[in-house]
Residue frames as a rotation matrix with the C-alpha (Angstrom) as fourth column:
UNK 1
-0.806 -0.540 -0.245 -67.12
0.491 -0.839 0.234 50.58
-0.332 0.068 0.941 46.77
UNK 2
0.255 0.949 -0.186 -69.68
0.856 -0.311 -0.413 53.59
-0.450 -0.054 -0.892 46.56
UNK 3
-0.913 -0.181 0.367 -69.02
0.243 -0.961 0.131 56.53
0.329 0.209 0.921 44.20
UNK 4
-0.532 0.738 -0.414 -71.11
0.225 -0.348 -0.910 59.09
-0.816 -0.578 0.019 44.65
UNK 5
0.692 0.621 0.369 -74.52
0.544 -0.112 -0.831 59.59
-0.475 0.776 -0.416 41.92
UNK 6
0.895 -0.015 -0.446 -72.59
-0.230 -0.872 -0.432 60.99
-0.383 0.489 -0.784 38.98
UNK 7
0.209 -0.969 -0.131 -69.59
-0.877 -0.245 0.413 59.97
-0.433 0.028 -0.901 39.03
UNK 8
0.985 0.055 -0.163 -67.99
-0.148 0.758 -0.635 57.11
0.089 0.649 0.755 36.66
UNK 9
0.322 -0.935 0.148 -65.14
-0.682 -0.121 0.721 55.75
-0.656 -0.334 -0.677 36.67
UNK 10
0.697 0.295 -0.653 -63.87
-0.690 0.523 -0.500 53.68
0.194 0.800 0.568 33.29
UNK 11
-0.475 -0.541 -0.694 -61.00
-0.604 0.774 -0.189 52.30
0.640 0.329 -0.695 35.14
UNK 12
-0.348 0.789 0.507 -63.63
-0.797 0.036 -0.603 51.04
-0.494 -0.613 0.616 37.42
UNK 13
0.731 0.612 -0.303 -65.42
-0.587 0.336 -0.737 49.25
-0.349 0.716 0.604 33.98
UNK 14
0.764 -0.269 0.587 -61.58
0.283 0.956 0.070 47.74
-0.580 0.113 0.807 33.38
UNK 15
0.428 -0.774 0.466 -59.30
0.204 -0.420 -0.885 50.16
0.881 0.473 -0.022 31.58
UNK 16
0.516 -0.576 -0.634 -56.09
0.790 0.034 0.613 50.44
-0.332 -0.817 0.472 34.34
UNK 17
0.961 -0.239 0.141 -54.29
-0.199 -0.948 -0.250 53.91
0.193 0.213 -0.958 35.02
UNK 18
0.524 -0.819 -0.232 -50.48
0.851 0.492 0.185 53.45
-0.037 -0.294 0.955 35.37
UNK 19
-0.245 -0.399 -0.883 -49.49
0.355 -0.885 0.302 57.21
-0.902 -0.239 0.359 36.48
UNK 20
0.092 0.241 -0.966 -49.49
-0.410 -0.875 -0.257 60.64
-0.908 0.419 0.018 34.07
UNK 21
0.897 -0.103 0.429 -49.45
0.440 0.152 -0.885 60.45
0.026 0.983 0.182 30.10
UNK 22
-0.066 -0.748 0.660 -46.04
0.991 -0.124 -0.042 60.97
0.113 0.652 0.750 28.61
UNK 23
-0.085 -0.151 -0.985 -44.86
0.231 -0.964 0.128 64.30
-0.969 -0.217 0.117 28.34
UNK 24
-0.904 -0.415 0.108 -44.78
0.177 -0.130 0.976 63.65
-0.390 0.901 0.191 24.68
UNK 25
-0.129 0.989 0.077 -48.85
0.992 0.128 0.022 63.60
0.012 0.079 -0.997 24.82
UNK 26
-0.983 0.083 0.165 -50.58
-0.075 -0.996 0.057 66.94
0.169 0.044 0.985 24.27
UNK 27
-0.148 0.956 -0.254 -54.17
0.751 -0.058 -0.658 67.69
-0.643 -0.288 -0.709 26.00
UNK 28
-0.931 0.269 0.249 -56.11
-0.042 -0.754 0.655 70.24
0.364 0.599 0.713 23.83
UNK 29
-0.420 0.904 0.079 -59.65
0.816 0.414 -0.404 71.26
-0.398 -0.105 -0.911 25.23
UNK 30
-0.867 0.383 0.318 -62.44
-0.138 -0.799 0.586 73.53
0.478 0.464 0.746 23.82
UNK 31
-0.378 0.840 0.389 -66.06
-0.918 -0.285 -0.276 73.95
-0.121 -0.462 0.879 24.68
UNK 32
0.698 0.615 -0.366 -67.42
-0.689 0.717 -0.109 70.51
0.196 0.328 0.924 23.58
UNK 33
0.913 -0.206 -0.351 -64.20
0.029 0.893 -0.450 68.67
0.407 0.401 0.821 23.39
UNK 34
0.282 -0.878 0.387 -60.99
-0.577 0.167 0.800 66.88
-0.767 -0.448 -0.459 24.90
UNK 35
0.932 -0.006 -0.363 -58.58
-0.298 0.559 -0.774 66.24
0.208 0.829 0.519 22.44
UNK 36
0.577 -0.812 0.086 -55.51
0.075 0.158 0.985 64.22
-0.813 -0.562 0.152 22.51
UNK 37
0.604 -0.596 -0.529 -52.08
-0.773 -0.276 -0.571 64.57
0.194 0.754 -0.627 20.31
UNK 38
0.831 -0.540 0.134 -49.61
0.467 0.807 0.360 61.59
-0.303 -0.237 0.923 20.09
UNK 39
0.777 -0.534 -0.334 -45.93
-0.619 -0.551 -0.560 63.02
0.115 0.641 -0.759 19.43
UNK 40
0.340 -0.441 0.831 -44.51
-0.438 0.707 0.555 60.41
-0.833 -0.552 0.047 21.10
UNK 41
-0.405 -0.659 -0.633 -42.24
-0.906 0.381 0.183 57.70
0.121 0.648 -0.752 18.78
UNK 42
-0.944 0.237 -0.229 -44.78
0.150 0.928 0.340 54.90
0.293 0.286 -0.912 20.25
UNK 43
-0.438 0.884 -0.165 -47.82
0.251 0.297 0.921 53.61
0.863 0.362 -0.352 20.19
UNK 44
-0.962 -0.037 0.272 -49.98
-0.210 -0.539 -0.816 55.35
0.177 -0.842 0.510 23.68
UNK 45
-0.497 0.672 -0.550 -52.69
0.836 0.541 -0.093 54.41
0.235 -0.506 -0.830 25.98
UNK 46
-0.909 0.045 0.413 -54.57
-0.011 -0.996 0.085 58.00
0.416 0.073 0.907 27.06
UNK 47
0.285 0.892 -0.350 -58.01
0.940 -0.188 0.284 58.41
0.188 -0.410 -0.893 29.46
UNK 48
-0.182 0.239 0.954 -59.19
-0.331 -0.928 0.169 62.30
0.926 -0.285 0.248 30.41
UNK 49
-0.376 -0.010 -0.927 -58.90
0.925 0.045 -0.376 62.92
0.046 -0.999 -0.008 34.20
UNK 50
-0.116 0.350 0.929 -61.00
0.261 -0.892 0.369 65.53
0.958 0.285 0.012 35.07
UNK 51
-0.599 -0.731 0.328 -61.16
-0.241 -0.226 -0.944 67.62
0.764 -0.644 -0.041 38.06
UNK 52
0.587 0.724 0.361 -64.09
-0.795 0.431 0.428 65.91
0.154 -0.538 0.829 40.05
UNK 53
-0.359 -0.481 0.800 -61.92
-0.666 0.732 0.142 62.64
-0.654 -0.482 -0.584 39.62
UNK 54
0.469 0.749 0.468 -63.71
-0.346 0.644 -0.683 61.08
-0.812 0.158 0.561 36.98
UNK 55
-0.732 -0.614 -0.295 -61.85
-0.289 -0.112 0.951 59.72
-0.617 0.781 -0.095 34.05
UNK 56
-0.053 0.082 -0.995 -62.51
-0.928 -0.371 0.019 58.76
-0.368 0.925 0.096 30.59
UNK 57
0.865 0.174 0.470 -62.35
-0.168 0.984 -0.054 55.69
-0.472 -0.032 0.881 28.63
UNK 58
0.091 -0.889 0.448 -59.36
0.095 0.455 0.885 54.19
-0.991 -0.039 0.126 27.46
UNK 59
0.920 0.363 -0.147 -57.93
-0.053 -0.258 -0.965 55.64
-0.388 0.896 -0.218 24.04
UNK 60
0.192 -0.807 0.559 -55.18
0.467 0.576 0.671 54.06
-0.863 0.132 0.487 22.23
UNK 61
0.726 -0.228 -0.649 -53.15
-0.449 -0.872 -0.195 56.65
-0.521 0.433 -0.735 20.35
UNK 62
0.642 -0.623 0.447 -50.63
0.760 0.439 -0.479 55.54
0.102 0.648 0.755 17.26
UNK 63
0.185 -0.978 -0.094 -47.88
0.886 0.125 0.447 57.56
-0.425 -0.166 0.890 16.59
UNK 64
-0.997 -0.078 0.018 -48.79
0.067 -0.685 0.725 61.26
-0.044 0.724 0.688 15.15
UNK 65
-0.448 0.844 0.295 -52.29
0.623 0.058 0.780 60.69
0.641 0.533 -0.552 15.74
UNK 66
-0.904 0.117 0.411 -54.86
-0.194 -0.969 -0.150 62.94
0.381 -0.216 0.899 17.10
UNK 67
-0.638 0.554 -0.535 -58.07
0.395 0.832 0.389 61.92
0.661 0.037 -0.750 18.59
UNK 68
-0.040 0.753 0.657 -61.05
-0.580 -0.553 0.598 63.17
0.814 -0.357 0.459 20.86
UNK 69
-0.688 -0.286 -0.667 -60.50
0.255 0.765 -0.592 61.57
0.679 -0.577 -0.454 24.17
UNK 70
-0.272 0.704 -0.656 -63.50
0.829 -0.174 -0.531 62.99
-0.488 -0.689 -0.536 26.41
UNK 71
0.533 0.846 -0.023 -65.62
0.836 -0.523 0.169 65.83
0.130 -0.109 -0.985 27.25
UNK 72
-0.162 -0.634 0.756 -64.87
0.463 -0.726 -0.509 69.58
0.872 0.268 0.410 27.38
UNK 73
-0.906 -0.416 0.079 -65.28
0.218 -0.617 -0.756 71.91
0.363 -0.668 0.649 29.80
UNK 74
-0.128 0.928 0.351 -69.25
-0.992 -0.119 -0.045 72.20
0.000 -0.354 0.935 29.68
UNK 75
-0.405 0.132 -0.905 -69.30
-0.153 0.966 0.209 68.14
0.901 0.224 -0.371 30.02
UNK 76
0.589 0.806 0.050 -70.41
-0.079 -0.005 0.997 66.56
0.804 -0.592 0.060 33.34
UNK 77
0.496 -0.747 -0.443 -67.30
0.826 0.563 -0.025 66.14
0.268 -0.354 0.896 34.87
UNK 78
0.746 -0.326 -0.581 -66.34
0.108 -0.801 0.588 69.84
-0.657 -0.502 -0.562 34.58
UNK 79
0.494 -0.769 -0.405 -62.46
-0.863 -0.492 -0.118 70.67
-0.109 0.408 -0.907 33.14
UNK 80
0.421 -0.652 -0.630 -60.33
0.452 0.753 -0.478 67.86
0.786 -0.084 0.612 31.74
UNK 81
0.927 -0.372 0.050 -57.37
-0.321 -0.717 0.619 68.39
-0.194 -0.590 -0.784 34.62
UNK 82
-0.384 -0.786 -0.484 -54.79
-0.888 0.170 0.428 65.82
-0.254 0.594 -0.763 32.59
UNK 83
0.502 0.300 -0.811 -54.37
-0.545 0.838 -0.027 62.83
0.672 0.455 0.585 30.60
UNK 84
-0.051 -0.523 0.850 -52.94
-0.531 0.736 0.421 59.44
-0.846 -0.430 -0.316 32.70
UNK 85
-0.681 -0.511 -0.525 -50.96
-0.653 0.747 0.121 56.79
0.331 0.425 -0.843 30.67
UNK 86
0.078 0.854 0.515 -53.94
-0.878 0.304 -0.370 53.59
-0.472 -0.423 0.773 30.40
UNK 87
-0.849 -0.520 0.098 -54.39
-0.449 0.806 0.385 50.20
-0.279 0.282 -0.918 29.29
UNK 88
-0.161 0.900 -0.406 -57.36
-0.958 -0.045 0.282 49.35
0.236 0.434 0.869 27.36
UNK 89
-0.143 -0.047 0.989 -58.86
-0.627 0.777 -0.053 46.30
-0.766 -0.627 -0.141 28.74
């Protein structure tokens, strides 16, 4: 398999996507940062899809927590575009 220069892929590196994040998940982005929200009653997996196709790396959200999960909008990737549900290898 050949991405093209630039592009990364973490489930590539071994973290597995297994379709969208919860609805209970909340994306937040700003100029620097992708952040994630857990409202959820367990314990959540979370990577940044962005709209090239690259994702993120596998972030493993408790219950109520909050957490930077990638790059904002001036990253290399461009706009988060959602979170996918992940397994941290």
């Amino acid at each position: 398999m050949i991405l093209p220069f630039g592009l990364s892929s973490s489930a590539a590196a071994g973290d597995r996507t297994s379709g969208p994040a919860p609805a209970c998940v909340a994306m937040y982005e700003s100029w620097r940062y992708t952040d994630a929200a857990n409202n959820c009653a367990d314990t959540v997996g979370v990577m940044v899809v962005y709209q090239d196709g690259a994702t993120g790396p596998c972030s493993t959200l408790p219950p109520g927590a909050s957490s930077t999960v990638g790059e904002g909008y001036l990253g290399r990737h461009g706009h988060p575009d959602h979170l996918a549900a992940c397994e941290p290898s």
